[in-house]
Structure formats: C-alpha cells, structure tokens
ZAMARGU-4260 file (C-alpha; in steps of 0.2 Angstrom, whole numbers, plus 5000, padded with zeros to 4 digits):
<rodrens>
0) 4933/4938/4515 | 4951/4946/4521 | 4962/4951/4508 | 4979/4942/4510 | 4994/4949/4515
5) 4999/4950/4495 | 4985/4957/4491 | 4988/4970/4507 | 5005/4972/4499 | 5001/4976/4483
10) 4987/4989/4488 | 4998/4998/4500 | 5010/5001/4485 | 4997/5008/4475 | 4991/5017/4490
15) 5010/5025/4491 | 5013/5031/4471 | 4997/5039/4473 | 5001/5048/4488 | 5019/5052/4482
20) 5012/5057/4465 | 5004/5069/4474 | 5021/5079/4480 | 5030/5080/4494 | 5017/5092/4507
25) 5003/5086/4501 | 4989/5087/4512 | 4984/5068/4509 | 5002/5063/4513 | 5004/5075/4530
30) 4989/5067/4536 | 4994/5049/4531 | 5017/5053/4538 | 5021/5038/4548 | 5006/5029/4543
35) 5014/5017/4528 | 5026/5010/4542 | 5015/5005/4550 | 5003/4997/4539 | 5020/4987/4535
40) 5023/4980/4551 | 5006/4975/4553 | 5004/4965/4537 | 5023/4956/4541 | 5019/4955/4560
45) 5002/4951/4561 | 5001/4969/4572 | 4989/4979/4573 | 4999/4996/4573 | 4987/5013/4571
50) 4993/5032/4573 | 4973/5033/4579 | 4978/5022/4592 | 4992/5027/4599 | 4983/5044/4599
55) 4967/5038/4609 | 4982/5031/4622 | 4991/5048/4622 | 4974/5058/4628 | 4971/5045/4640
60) 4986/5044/4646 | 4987/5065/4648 | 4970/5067/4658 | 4975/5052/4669 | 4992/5062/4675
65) 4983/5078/4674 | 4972/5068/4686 | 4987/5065/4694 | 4995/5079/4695 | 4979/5091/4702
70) 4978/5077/4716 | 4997/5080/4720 | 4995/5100/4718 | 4981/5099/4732 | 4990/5086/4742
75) 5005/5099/4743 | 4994/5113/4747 | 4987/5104/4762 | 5003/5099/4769 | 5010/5117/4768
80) 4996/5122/4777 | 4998/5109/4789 | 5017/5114/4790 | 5010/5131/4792 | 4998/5127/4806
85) 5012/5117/4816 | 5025/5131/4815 | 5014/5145/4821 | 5010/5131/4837 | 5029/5127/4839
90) 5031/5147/4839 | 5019/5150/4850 | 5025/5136/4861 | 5042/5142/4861 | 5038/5159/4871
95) 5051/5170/4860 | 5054/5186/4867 | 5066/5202/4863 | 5084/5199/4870 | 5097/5210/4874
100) 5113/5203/4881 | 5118/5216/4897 | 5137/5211/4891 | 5132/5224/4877 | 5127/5242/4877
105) 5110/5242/4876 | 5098/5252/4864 | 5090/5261/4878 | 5108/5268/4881 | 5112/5271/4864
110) 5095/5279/4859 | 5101/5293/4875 | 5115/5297/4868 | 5109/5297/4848 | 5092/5309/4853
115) 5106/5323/4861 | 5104/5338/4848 | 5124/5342/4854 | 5130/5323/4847 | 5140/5319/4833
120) 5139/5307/4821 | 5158/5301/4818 | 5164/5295/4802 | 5174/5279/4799 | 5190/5291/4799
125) 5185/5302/4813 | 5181/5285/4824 | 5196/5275/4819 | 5206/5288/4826 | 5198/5293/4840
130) 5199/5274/4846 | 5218/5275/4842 | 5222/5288/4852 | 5212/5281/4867 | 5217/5262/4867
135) 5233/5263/4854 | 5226/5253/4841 | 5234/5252/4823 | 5223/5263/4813 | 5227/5254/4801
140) 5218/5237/4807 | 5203/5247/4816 | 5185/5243/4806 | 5171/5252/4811 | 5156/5244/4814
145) 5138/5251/4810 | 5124/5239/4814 | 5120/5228/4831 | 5112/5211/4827 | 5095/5208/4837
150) 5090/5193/4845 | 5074/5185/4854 | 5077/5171/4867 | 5063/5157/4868 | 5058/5149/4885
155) 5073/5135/4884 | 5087/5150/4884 | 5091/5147/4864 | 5095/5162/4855 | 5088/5168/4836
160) 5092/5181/4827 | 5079/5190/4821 | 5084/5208/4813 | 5100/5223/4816 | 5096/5240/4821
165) 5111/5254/4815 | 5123/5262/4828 | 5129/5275/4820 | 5148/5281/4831 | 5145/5295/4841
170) 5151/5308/4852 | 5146/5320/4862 | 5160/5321/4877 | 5173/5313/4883 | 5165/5305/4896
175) 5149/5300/4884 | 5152/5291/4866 | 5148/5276/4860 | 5160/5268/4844 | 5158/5248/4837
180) 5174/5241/4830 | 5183/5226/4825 | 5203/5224/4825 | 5208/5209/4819 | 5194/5199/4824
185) 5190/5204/4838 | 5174/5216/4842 | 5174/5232/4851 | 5161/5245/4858 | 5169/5259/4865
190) 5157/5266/4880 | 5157/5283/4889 | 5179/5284/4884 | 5181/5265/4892 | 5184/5250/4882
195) 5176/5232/4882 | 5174/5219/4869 | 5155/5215/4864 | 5146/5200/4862 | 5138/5197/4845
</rodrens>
C-alpha cells in the first residue's frame, strides 16, 4: 500500500532536519543537493522527477552526439580529401606554366647582368639619383623597387601569381644597368640607360 501524499510530506520533512542537522557540506546532504526539490514536485505534481534520471538521459544523450559528432569528423575528412583530389585534377587540367611577360625585363636578362663580378649593387639613395639625373625625376617621389612578382599562365591565358624573386638595382655601365621604381604610381624599370614603364 502507497504512502499518501501527507504521509510523503511528513517523511520528507523528517528526511530534511535530519540531513540539515547534519551541517551544511555534509556528505549525505551533497549527495542528496537538488534532490528535496524534487521530491516536492513530484508529491504536488504527480511527477516523477529523479537526479538519477536526468543523469541516465545526460549520458545517453553525450554518446549519441559523440556518435554524432565522430560521424561529422569523418564526413569532413572525406570531403577534404575529395576537395583535395578534385583540385589536383582542375590543376592538372589547367596546364599552368612559368610566365614571363616580354613587356618586362626578364630574369635571364637580369641574372646576366647580376652574375658580372664588376656590377654593383646600388642602394636606394645611389639609384634614386642615378634615375633623376637620367629621366629628371623628383628624387624626392622616386621608390625604389626590390622584388618582381612571378606568375604562371594556364591554357585559357589567365594569369596567377605564384611567388617574387628580388632584383636588387644594379650597375655596371652606362650602357648596362637595371633599376625598378615607382613615382607616383607609376612603375619603372630602367634598362641598359633607357626608360619604360613595367607591367606588374
């Protein structure tokens, strides 16, 4: 025969000076925080409310999105290998290859003049006014550029860049030099004494 819920009532109030008689970190009454709540809404509600419960729920309810979770962690790894696969085929497919636009001073050309024992290696000083005196310039507004973006072309003429290699300015004569600058915007390579504007 079920106790009613007076009879629960009265035993849960026993139940709780004996706990609180016990002091306030008792072990009895850590195990049992939260509990009393609950046994008072389940003799006012007719629930059926258990700390064991909801714990039972929380570790079923872990595993199943752990579950979850290792299922989306390998469902990831495939598609960026799959991503992986597809862009080496696309890159293969493309046909890129080294580029060099014949508007600029090419490497080859550069590398002759760099590999001379007799060339010098201008600084930013020394170049800017060497360009000023040759082309008039304001020395003022001349930026001396060091690097050369590289590029690779694929098979439908589009253009990637892919890296810069350094010029360093040089000179060896006045007939054979080689200086990279901007002024104002606008981008230089000065070649062999003679001026043209370079493509970037």
């Amino acid at each position: 025969m079920n106790a009613t819920k007076q009879q629960e009532r009265e035993a849960l109030a026993k139940i709780k000076e004996i706990v609180a008689g016990l002091g306030e970190n008792s072990y009895v009454g850590t195990a049992l925080r939260e509990c009393f709540s609950d046994a008072e809404q389940n003799i006012e509600n007719d629930w059926a409310l258990s700390m064991y419960d909801r714990w039972q729920y929380a570790e079923q309810h872990y595993e199943t999105e752990k579950a979850a979770a290792n299922e989306a962690r390998a469902e990831i790894a495939r598609l960026e290998a799959e991503n992986k696969r597809l862009a080496a085929q696309v890159e293969r497919e493309q046909e890129w290859k080294p580029y060099e636009d014949d508007r600029n001073v090419s490497e080859a050309e550069y590398q002759d003049l760099a590999k001379v024992g007799d060339t010098k290696v201008l600084n930013d000083a020394e170049a800017a006014e060497l360009i000023h005196q040759e082309f008039g310039f304001d020395i003022n507004k001349i930026e001396i550029v060091r690097t050369v973006n590289t590029y690779e072309i694929n098979r439908h003429r589009r253009l990637r860049k892919v890296g810069e290699l350094k010029r360093e300015a040089l000179y060896n004569a006045t007939d054979w030099n080689y200086i990279r600058f901007n002024v104002c915007g606008w981008f230089y390579e000065m070649k062999n004494g003679e001026l043209r504007q370079f493509i970037d």
